[in-house]
C-alpha positions as a Markdown table, in Angstrom:
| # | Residue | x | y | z |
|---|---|---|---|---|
| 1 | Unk | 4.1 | 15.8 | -3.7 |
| 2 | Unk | 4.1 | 18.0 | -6.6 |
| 3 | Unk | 3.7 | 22.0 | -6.2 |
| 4 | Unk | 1.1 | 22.1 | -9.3 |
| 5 | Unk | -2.2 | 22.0 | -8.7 |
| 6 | Unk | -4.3 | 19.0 | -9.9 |
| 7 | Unk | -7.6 | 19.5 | -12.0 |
| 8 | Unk | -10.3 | 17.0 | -11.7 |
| 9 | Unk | -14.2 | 15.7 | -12.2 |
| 10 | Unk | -15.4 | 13.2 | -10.9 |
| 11 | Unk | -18.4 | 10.6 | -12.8 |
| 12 | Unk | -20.6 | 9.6 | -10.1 |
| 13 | Unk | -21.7 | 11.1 | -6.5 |
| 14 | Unk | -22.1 | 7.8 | -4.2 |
| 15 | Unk | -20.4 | 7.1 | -1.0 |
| 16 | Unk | -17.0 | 7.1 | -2.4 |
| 17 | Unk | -16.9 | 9.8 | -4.4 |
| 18 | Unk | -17.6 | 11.9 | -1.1 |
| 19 | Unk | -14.1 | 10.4 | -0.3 |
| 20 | Unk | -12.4 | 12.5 | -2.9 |
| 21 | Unk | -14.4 | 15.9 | -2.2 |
| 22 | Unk | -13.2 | 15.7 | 1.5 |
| 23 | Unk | -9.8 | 15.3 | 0.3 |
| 24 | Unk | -10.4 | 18.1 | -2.4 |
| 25 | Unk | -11.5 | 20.1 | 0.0 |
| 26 | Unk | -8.9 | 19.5 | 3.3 |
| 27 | Unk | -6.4 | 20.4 | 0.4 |
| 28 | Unk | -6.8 | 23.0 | -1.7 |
| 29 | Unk | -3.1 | 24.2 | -2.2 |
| 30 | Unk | -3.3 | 20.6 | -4.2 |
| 31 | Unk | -6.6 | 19.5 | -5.7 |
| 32 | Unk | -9.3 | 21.4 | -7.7 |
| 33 | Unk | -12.2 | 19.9 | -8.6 |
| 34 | Unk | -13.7 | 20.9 | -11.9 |
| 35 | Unk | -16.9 | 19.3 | -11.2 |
| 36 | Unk | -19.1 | 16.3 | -10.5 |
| 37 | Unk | -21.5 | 14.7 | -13.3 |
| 38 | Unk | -24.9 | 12.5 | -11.2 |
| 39 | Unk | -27.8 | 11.5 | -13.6 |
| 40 | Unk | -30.2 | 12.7 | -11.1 |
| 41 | Unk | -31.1 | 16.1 | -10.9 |
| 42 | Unk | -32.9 | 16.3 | -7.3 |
| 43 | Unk | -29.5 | 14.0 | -5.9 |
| 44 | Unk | -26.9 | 16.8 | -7.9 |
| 45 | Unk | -28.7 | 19.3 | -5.7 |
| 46 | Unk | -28.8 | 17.4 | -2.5 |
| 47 | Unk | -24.6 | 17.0 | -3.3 |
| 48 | Unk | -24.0 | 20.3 | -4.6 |
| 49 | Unk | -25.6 | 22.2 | -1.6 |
| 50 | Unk | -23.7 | 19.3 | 0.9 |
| 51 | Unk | -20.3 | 20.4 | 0.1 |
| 52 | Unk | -20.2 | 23.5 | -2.0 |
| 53 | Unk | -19.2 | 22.2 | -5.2 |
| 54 | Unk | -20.5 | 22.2 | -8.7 |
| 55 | Unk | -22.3 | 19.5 | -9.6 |
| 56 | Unk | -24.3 | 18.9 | -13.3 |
| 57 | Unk | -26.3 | 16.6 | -14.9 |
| 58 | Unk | -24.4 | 17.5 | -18.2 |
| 59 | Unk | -21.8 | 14.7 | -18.9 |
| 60 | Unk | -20.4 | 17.5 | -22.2 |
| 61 | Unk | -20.3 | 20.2 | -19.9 |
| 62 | Unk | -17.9 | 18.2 | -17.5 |
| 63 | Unk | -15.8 | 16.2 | -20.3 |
| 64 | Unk | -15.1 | 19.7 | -22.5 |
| 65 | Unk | -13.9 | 21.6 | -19.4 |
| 66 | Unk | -10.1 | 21.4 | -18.8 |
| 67 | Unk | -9.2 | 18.2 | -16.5 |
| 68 | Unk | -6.6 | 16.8 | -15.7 |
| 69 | Unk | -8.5 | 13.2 | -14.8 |
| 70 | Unk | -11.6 | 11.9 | -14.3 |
| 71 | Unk | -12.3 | 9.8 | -11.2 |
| 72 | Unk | -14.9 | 7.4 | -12.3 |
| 73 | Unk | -17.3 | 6.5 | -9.4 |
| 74 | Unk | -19.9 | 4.3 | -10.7 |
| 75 | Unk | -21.2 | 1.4 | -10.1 |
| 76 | Unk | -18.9 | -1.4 | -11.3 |
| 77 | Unk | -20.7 | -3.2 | -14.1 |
| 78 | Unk | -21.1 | 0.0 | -16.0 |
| 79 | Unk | -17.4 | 0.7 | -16.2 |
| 80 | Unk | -17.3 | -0.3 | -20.1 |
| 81 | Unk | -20.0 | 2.0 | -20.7 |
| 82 | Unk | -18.0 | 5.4 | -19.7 |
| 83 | Unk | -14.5 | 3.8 | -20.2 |
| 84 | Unk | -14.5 | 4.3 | -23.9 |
| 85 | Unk | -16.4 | 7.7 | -24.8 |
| 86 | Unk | -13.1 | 8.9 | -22.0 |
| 87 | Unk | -10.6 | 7.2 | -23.7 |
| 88 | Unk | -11.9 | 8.7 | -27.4 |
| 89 | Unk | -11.6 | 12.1 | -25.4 |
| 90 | Unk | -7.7 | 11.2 | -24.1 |
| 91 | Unk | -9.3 | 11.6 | -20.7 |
| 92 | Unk | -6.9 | 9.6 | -17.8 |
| 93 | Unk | -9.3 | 7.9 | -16.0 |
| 94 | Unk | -8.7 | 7.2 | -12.2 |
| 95 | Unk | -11.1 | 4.0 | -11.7 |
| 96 | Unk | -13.3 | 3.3 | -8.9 |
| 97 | Unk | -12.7 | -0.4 | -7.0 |
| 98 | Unk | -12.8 | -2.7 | -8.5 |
| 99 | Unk | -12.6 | -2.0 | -12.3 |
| 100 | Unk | -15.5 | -4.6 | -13.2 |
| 101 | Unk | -18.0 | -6.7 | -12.1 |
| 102 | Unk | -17.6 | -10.5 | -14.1 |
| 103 | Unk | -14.0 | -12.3 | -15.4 |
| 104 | Unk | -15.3 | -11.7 | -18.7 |
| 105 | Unk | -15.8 | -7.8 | -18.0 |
| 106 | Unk | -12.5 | -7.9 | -16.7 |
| 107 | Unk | -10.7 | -9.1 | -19.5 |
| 108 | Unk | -12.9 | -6.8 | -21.9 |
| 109 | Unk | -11.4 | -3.6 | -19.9 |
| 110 | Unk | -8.0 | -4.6 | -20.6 |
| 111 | Unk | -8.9 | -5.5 | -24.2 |
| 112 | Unk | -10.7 | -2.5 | -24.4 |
| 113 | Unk | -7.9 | -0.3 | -23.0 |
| 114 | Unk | -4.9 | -2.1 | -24.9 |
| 115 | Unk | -7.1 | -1.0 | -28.4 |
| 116 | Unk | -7.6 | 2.5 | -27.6 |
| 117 | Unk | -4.4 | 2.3 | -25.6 |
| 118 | Unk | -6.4 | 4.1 | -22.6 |
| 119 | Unk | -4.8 | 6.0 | -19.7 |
| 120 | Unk | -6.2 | 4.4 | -16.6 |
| 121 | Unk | -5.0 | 3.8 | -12.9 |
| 122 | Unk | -7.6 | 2.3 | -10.6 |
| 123 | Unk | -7.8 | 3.9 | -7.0 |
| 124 | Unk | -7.0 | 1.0 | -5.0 |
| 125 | Unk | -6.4 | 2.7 | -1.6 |
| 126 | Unk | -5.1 | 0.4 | 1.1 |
| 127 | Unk | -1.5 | -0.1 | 0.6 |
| 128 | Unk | -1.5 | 4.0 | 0.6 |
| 129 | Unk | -3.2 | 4.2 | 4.0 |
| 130 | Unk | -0.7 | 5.0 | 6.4 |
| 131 | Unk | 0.0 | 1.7 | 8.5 |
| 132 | Unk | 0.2 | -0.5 | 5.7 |
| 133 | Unk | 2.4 | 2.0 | 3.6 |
| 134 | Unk | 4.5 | 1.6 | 6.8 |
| 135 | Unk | 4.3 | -2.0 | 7.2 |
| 136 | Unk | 5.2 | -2.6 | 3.4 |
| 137 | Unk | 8.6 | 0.1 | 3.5 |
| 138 | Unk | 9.6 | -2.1 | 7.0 |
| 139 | Unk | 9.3 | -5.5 | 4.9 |
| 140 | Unk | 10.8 | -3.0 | 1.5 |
| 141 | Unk | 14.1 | -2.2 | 4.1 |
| 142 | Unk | 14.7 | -5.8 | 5.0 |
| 143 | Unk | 13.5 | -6.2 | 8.6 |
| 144 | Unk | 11.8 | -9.5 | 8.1 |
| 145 | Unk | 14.0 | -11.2 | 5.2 |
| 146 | Unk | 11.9 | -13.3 | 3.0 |
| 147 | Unk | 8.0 | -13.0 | 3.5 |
| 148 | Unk | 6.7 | -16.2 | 3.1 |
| 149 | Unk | 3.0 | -16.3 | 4.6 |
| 150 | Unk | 0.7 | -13.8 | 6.2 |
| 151 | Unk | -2.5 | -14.0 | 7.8 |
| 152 | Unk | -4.8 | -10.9 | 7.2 |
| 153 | Unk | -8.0 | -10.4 | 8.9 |
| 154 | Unk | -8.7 | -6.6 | 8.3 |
| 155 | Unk | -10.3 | -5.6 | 4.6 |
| 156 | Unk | -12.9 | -7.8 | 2.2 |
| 157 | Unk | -12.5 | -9.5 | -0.6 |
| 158 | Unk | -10.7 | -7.3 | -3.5 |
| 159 | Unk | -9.0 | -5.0 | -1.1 |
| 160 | Unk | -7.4 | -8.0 | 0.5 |
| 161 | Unk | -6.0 | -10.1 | -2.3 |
| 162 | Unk | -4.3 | -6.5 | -2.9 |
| 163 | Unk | -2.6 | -6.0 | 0.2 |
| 164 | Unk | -2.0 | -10.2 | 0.3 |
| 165 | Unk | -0.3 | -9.5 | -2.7 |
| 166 | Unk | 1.8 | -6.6 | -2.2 |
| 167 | Unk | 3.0 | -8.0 | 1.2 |
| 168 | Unk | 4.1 | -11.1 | -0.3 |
| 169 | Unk | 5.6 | -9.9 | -3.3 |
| 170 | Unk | 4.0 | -12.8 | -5.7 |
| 171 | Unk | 3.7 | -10.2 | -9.2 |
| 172 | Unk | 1.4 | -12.2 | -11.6 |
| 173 | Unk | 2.1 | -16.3 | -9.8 |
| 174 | Unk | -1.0 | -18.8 | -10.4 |
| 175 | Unk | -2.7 | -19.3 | -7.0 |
| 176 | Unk | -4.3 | -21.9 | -5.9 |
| 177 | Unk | -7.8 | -20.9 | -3.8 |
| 178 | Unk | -9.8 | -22.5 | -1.2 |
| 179 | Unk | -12.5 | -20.4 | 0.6 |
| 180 | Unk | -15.2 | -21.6 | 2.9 |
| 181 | Unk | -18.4 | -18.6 | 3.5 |
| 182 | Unk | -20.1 | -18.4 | 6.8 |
| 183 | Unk | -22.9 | -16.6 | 9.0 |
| 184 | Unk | -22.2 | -15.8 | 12.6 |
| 185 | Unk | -25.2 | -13.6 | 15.0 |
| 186 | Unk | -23.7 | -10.3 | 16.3 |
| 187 | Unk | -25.2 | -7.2 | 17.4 |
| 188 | Unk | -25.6 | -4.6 | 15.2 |
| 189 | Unk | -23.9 | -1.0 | 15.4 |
| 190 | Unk | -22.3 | 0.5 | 13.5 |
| 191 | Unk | -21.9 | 1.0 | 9.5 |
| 192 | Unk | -21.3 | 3.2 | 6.6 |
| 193 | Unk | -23.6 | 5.5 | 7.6 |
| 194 | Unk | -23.1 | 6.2 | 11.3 |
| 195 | Unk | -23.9 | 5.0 | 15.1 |
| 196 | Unk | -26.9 | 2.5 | 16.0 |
| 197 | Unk | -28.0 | 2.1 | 19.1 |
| 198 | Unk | -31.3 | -0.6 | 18.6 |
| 199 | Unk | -28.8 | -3.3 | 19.6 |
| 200 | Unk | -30.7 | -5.8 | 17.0 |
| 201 | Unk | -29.0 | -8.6 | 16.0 |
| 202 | Unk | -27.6 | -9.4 | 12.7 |
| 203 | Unk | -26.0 | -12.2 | 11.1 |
| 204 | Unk | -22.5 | -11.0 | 9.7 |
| 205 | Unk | -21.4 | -12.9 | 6.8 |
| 206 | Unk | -17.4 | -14.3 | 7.4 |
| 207 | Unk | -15.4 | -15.5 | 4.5 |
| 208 | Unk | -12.1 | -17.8 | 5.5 |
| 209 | Unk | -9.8 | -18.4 | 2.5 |
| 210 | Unk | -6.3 | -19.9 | 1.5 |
| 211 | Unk | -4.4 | -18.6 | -0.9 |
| 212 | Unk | -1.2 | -20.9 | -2.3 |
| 213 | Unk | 1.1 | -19.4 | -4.9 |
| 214 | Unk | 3.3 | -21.0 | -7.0 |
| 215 | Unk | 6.0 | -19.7 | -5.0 |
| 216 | Unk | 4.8 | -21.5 | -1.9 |
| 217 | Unk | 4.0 | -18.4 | -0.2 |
| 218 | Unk | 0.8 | -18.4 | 1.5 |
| 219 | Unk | -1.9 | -16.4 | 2.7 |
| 220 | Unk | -4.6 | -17.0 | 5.3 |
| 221 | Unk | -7.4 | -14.6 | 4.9 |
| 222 | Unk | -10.2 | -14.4 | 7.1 |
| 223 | Unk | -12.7 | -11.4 | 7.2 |
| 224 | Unk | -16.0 | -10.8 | 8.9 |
| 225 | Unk | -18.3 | -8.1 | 7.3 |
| 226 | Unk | -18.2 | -6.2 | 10.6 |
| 227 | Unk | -15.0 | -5.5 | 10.8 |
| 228 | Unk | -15.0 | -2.3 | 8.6 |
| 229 | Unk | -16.7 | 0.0 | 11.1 |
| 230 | Unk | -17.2 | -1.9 | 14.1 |
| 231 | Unk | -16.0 | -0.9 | 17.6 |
| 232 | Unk | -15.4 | -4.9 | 19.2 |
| 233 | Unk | -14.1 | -6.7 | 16.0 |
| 234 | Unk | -10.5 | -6.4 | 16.0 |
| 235 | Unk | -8.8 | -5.8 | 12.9 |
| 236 | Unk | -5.1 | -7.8 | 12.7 |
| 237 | Unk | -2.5 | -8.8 | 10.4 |
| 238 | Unk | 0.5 | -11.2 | 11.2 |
| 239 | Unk | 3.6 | -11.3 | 8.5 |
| 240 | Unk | 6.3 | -13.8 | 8.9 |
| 241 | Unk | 9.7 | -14.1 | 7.3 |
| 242 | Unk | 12.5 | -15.7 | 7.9 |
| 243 | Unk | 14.1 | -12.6 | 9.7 |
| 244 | Unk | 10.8 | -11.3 | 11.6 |
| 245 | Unk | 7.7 | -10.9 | 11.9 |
| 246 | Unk | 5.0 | -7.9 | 12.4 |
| 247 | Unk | 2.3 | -8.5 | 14.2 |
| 248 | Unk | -0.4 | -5.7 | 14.1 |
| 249 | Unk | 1.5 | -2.7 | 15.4 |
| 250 | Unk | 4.5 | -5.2 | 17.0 |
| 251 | Unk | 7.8 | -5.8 | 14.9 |
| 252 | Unk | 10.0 | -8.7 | 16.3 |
| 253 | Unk | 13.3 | -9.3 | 14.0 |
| 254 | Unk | 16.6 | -10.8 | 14.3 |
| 255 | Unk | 19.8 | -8.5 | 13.6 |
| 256 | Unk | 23.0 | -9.3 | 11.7 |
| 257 | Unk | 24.3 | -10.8 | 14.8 |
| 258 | Unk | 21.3 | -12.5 | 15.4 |
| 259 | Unk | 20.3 | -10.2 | 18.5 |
| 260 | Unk | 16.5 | -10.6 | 19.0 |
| 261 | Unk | 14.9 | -7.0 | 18.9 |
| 262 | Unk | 11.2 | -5.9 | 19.1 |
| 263 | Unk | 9.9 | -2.5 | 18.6 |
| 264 | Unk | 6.9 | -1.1 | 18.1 |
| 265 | Unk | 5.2 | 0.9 | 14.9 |
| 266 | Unk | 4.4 | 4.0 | 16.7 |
| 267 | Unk | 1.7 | 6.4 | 15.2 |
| 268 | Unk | 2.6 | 10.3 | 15.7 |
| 269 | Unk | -0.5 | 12.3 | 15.7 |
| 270 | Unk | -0.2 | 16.1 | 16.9 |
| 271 | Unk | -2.9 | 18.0 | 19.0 |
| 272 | Unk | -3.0 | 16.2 | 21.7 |
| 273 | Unk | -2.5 | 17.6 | 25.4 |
| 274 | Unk | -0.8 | 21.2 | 25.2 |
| 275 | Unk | 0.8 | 20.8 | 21.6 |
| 276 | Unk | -0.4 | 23.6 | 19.2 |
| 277 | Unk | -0.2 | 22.2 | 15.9 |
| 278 | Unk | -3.9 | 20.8 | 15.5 |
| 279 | Unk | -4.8 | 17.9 | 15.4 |
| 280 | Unk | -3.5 | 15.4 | 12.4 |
| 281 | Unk | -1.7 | 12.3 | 11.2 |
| 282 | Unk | 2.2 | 13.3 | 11.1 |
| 283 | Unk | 3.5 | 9.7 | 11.0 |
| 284 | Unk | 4.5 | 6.1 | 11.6 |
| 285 | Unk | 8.2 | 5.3 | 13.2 |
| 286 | Unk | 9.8 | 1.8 | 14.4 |
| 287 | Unk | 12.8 | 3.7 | 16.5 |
| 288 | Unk | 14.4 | 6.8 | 15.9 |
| 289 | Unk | 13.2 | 6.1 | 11.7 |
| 290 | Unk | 9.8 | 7.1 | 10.0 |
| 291 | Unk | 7.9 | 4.4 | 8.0 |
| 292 | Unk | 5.7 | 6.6 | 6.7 |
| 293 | Unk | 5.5 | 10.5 | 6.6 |
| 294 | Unk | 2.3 | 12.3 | 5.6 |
| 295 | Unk | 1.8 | 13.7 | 2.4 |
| 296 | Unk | -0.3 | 16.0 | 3.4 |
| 297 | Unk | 0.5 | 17.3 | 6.8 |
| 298 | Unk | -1.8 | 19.7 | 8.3 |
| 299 | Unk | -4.8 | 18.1 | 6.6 |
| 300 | Unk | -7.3 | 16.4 | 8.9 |
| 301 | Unk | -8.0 | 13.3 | 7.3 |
| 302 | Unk | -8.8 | 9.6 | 8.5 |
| 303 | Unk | -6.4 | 7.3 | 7.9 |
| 304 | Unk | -8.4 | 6.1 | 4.4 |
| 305 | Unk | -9.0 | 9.7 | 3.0 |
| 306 | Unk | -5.4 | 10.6 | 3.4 |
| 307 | Unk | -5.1 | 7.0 | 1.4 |
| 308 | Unk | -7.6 | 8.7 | -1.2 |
| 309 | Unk | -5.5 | 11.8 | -1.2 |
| 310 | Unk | -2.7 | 9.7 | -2.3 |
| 311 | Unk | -4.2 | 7.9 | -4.9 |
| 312 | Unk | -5.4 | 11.4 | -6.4 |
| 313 | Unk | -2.1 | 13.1 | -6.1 |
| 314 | Unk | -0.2 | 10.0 | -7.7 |
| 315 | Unk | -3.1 | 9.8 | -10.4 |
| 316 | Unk | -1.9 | 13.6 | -11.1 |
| 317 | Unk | 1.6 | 12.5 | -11.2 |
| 318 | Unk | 0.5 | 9.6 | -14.3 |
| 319 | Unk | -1.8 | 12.0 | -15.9 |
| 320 | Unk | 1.6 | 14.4 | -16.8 |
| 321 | Unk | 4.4 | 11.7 | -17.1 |
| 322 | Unk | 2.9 | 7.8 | -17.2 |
| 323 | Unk | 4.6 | 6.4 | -14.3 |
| 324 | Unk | 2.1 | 4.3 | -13.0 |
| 325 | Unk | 1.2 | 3.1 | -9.2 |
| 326 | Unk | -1.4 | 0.9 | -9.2 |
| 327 | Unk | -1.7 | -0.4 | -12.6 |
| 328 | Unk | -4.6 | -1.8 | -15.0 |
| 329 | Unk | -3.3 | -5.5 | -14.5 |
| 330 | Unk | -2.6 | -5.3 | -11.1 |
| 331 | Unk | -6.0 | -4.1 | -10.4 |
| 332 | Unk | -7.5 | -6.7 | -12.9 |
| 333 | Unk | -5.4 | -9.3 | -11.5 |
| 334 | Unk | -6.7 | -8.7 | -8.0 |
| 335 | Unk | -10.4 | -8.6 | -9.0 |
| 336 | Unk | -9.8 | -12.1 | -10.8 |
| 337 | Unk | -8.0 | -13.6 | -7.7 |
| 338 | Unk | -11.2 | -12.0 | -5.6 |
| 339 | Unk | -13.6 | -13.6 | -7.5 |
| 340 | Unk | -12.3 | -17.3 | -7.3 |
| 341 | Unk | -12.5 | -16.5 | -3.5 |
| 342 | Unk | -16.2 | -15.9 | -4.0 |
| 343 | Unk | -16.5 | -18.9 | -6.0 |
| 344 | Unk | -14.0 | -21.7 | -4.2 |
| 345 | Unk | -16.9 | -22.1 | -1.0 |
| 346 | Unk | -16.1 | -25.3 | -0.2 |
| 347 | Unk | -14.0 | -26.2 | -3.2 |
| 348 | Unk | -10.5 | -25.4 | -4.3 |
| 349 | Unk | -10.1 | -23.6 | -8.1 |
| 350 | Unk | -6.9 | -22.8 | -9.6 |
| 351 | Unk | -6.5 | -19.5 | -11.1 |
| 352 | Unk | -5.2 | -19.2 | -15.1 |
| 353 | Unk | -3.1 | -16.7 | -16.8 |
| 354 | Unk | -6.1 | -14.2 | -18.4 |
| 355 | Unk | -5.1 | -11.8 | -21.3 |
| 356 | Unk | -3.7 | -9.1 | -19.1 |
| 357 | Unk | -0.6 | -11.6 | -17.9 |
| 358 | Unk | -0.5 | -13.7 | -20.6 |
């Protein structure tokens, strides 16, 4: 983490651009926010008066202040609409999930950005979130050799073809999709917006997919729309290589002498009992080794705001010097690859190079 401070606005004030004032705001030593831009002037207020922070319905009075980025935070089918008045300005944009809303939007961004030769990361969070960041440096050190297949059962749609991705190391492959959609009853209670306690019932929608590369590495997805915020469904994820193999929080591998050994990933979070530090996320360690450190210790964040946090203070990092972390492609190229998921119910499609990996 840089010692600079990083300048931002922010285009948009729905749920998840609230993620990036909490992290603005649990650390200030590292983030300023310049302002936020909403059409609505009653829902600026409502915002502005929520957390303290300037809000306008002026996009000019935002754009001509000094920023460093703007995190774009609107809905996803508008994204060509605000992408090139920012990339006239030489604005980096930091692009809400995911970057558009059709294939053929998709392939217009990159089009679009190649022309004006835009700066744009897109804030895909998972893989920053402290247990897959860890899971991802055990598989990056060599614990479980060669990943061939996974089974992930914890994020929807775009966020998963990310992770799927990144776990298995597949870059650009063709994939080969089947998906099958599903309704199951379940009590309702809990969701974005809290705690219910009607007990009604609700059907939850379940998508099951297969994804084959051209590798032969597979991935067996399988995500119910509960999952995100409920208490009873189980989040899990189950990587196998020819070494080892994690299992949620579980790492089983062979050594050089082909000694079985299992150990767990154990979170470190201060504050509890007698210890004086307050309470926040330190870490993730298999043995006597951390996985993943915080970037922000001392910052009480969940596990997906300190994700956000990352995202921002890597975006900073691209603003000043270029080197990229979750590039335009990549993001494109999961969006694509989430999209056949949606489509292949029932079927199998075949993906095909698009003009970002051409």
């Amino acid at each position: 983490m840089e010692n600079s401070k990083i300048r931002f606005g922010i285009l948009g004030g729905g749920w998840r651009s609230e993620f990036f004032l909490r992290a603005a705001k649990a650390v200030p030593e590292r983030f300023e926010l310049a302002g936020v831009w909403m059409r609505s002037q009653q829902k600026a207020q409502a915002l502005a008066q929520k957390y303290a922070v300037r809000v306008t319905t002026d996009l000019e009075e935002l754009l001509e202040t000094h920023l460093d980025y703007i995190v774009l935070c609107i809905p996803r089918e508008n994204t060509l609409e605000y992408l090139e008045p920012l990339y006239s300005r030489g604005i980096p944009v930091l692009c809400e999930t995911p970057p558009s809303d059709s294939l053929e939007n998709l392939n217009r961004v990159w089009e679009l950005t190649q022309a004006k030769q835009g700066k744009i990361q897109v804030a895909e969070q998972y893989f920053l979130q402290p247990y897959h960041a860890a899971a991802l440096e055990v598989i990056r050190r060599g614990y479980l050799g060669e990943v061939s297949n996974l089974r992930l059962s914890m994020v929807h749609g775009y966020h998963g073809v990310s992770l799927i991705r990144k776990y298995l190391n597949v870059g650009m492959q063709s994939c080969r999709v089947s998906a099958r959609h599903f309704a199951f009853p379940g009590i309702h209670h809990c969701d974005r917006t809290g705690l219910y306690t009607q007990g009604t019932a609700k059907p939850s929608s379940r998508e099951v997919a297969l994804l084959e590369f051209e590798s032969g590495k597979t991935a067996f997805f399988d995500f119910d729309g509960e999952q995100y915020f409920s208490y009873i469904r189980r989040r899990s994820i189950n990587v196998q290589g020819d070494r080892g193999e994690l299992n949620d929080s579980s790492l089983s591998y062979l050594t050089e002498d082909l000694t079985p050994v299992t150990l767990p990933l154990h979170r470190v979070d201060t504050g509890a009992d007698s210890n004086l530090e307050g309470f926040y996320h330190r870490g993730i360690q298999v043995g006597e080794q951390f996985m993943y450190r915080n970037p922000f210790p001392g910052a009480r964040l969940t596990d997906d705001e300190l994700a956000v946090a990352s995202c921002m203070d890597r975006m900073g990092h691209y603003a000043k010097t270029g080197e990229e972390f979750y590039p335009l492609k990549e993001a494109l190229q999961d969006a694509y690859l989430s999209l056949l998921m949606q489509q292949a119910d029932q079927t199998t499609l075949q993906s095909a190079p698009q003009s970002w990996n051409r």
